[in-house]
C-alpha positions as CSV (number, residue, x, y, z in Angstrom):
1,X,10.2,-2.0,21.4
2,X,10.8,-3.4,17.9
3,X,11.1,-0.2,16.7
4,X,13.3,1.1,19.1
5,X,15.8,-2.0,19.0
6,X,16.0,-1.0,14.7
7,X,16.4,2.7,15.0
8,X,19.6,1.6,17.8
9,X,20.3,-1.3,15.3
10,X,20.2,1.4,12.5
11,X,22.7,4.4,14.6
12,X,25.1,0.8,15.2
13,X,25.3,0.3,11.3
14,X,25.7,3.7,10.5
15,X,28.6,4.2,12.8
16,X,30.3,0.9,11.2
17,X,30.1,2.6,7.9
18,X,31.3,5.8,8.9
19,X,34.4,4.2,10.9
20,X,34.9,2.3,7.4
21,X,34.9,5.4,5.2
22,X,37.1,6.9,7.2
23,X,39.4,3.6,7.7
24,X,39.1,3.9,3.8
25,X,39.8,7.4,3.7
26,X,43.4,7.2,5.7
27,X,45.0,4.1,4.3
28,X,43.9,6.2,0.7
29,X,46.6,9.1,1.9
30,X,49.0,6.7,2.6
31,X,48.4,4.4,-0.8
32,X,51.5,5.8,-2.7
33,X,53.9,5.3,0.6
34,X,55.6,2.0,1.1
35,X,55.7,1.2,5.2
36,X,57.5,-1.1,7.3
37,X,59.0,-1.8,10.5
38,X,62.2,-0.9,11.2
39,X,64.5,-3.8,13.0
40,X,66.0,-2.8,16.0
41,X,69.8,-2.4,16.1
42,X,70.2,-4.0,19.7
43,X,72.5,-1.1,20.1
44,X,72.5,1.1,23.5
45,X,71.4,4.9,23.1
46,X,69.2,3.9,19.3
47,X,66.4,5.1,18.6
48,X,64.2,2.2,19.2
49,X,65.2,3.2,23.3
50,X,63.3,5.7,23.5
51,X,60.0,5.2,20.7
52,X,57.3,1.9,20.6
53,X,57.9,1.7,17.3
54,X,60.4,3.0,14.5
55,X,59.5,2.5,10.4
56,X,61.1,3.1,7.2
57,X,59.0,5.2,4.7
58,X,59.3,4.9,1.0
59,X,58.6,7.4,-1.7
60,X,58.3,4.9,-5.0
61,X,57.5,7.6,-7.5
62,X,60.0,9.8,-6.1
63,X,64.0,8.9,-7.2
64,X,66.2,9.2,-4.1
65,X,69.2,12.1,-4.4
66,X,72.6,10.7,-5.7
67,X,70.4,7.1,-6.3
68,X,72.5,4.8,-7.5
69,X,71.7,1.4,-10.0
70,X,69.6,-1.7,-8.6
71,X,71.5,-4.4,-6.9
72,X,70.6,-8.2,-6.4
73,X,69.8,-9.2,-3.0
74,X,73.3,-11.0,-2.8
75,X,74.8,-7.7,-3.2
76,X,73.0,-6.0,-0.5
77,X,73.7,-9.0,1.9
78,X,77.1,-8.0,1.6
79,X,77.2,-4.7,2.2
80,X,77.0,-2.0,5.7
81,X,73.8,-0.1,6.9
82,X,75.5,3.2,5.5
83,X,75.9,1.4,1.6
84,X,72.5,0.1,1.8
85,X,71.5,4.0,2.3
86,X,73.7,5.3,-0.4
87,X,72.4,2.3,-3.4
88,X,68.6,2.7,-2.1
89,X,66.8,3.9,-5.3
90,X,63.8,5.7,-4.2
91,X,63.5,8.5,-1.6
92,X,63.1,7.1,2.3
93,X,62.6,8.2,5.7
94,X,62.3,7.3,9.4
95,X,59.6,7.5,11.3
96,X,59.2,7.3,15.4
97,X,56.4,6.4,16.8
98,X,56.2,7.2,20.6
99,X,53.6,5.2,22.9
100,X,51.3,8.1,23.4
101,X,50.9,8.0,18.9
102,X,52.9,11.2,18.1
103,X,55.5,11.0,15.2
104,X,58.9,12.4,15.2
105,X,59.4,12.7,11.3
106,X,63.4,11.8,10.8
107,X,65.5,12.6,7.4
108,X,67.2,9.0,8.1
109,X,70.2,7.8,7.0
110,X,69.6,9.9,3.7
111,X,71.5,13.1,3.9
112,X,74.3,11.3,5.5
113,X,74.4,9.0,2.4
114,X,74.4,11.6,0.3
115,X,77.0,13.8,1.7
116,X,79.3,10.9,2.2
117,X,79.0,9.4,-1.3
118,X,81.0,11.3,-3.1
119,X,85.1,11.7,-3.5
120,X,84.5,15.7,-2.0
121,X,82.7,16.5,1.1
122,X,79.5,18.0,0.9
123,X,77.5,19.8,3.8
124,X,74.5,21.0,4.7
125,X,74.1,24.8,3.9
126,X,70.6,25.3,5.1
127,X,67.0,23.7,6.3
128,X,63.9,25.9,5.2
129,X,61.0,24.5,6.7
130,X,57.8,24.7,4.3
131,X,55.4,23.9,6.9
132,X,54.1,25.8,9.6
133,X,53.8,24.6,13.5
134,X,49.7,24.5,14.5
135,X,48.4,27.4,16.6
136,X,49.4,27.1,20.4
137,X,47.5,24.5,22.3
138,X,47.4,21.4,24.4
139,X,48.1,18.0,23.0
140,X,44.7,17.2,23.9
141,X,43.0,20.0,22.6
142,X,45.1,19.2,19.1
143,X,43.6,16.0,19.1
144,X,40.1,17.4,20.0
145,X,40.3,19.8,16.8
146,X,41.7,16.7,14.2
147,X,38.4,14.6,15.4
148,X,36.1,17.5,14.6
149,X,38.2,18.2,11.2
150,X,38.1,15.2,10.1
151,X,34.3,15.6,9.3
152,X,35.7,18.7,7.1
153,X,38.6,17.2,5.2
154,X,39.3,20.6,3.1
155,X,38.9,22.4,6.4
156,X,41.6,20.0,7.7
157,X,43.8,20.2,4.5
158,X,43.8,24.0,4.9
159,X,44.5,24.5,8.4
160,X,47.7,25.8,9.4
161,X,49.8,23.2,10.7
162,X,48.0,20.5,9.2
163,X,50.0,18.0,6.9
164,X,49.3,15.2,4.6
165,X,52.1,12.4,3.7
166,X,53.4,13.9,0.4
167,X,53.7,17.1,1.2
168,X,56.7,18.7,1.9
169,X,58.1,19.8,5.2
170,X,61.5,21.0,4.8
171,X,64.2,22.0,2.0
172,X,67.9,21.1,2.4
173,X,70.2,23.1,0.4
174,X,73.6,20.9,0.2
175,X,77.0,23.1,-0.7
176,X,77.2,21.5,-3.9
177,X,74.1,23.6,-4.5
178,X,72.0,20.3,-4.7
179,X,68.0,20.5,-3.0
180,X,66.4,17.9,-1.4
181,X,62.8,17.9,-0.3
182,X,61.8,16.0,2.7
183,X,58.5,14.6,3.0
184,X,55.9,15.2,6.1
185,X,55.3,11.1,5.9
186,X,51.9,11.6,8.1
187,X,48.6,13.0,7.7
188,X,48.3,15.3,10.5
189,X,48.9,18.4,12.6
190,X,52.2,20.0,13.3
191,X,53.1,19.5,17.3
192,X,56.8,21.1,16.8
193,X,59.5,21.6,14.4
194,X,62.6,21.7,14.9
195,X,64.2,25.1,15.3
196,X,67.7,24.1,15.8
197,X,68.0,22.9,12.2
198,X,67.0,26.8,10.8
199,X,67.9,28.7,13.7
200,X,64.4,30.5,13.7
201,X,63.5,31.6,17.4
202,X,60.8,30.2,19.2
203,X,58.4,30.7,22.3
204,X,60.8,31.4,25.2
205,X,64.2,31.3,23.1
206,X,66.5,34.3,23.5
207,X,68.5,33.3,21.1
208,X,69.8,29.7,18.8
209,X,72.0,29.4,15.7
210,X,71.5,27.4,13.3
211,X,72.7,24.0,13.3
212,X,71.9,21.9,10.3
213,X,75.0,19.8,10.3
214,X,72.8,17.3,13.5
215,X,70.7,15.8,9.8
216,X,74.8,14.6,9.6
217,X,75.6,14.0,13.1
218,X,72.6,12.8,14.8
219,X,69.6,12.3,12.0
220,X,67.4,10.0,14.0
221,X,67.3,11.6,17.0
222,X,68.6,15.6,18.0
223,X,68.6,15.7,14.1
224,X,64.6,15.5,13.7
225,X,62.8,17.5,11.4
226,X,59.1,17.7,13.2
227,X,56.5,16.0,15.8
228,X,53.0,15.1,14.4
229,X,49.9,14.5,15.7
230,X,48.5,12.0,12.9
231,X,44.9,13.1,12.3
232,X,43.8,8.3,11.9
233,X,46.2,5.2,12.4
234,X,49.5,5.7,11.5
235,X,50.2,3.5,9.9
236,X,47.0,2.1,8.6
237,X,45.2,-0.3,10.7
238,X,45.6,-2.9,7.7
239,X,49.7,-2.5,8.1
């Protein structure tokens, strides 16, 4: 009896640990990132309508396009949403969250900054996706194959469709002849891209242009770049 209570006592303990490293393991991709919630707007039709959850993601060792000099917080007090965007210093995203925990990975207000900050207009000439959507399956059966990857984490890192937070998912060429790489901002598998950005055809489409100018015209929502299955907590359980 005593012995069976230590060997259950033993599988318990070993399970803690192995939920820790793993704990340990995900907040360890997301070390160099800079997370937090994004206020809601109050606004009808925003994003935070439709998602549980919406957060910025910062890039600290990577120097936003067009960034311009630091300002005091009494300077940024004064000023709109869209000059916040244009003075932030270091690169940043936006992040949905939907209730069932997939992410829709947004450019933000970034590309809209840009293009706007300037005395001549600049556009968007073209999105190249550098990622890959996963093979075709179910939702559940994506989320089947992340568990068992997870015991293989260069199996996981290899897989197509598979991301991890500092990689990068897609290329915007501006007509000033400017590049901007976009981040994947999660660790995990590539539900969707979207195809109306590059005009690439898809499963069941005949036929669909290009249309890159929705990272100007609607970046948060018809404008996103991908939908990801993150592979642990996003964000960490200790945000």
């Amino acid at each position: 009896s005593c012995s069976s209570s230590s060997t259950v006592f033993g599988f318990a303990v070993l399970g803690l640990v192995g939920s820790k490293t793993e704990s340990q393991r995900t907040m360890s991709h997301y070390a160099s990132l800079e997370i937090s919630t994004r206020p809601s707007s109050g606004r009808p039709g925003s994003p935070h309508r439709y998602f549980g959850s919406v957060y910025d993601v910062r890039f600290p060792s990577i120097p936003a396009p067009a960034a311009r000099k630091s300002l005091g917080p009494s300077d940024l007090s004064k000023m709109s949403e869209s000059e916040k965007e244009r003075s932030e210093p270091h690169l940043k995203q936006i992040v949905h969250k939907h209730v069932n925990g997939l992410c829709i990975i947004t450019a933000g207000e970034l590309l809209k900054a840009v293009c706007s900050s300037g005395d001549d207009a600049i556009t968007i000439s073209r999105v190249e996706f550098t990622k890959e959507e996963s093979d075709g399956q179910s939702v559940g059966a994506k989320r089947k194959k992340a568990r068992r990857a997870k015991s293989n984490r260069k199996k996981l890192d290899n897989e197509k469709g598979n991301t991890q937070p500092l990689d990068t998912l897609a290329i915007v060429t501006l007509s000033d002849g400017q590049k901007i790489d976009l981040k994947c901002c999660v660790q995990g598998t590539i539900i969707e891209l979207n195809h109306r950005l590059d005009g690439k055809k898809r499963e069941l489409v005949v036929d669909e242009s290009a249309n890159p100018s929705l990272l100007l015209s609607d970046p948060l929502l018809d404008g996103f770049l991908a939908v990801i299955l993150p592979s642990g907590h996003f964000p960490t359980r200790s945000f």
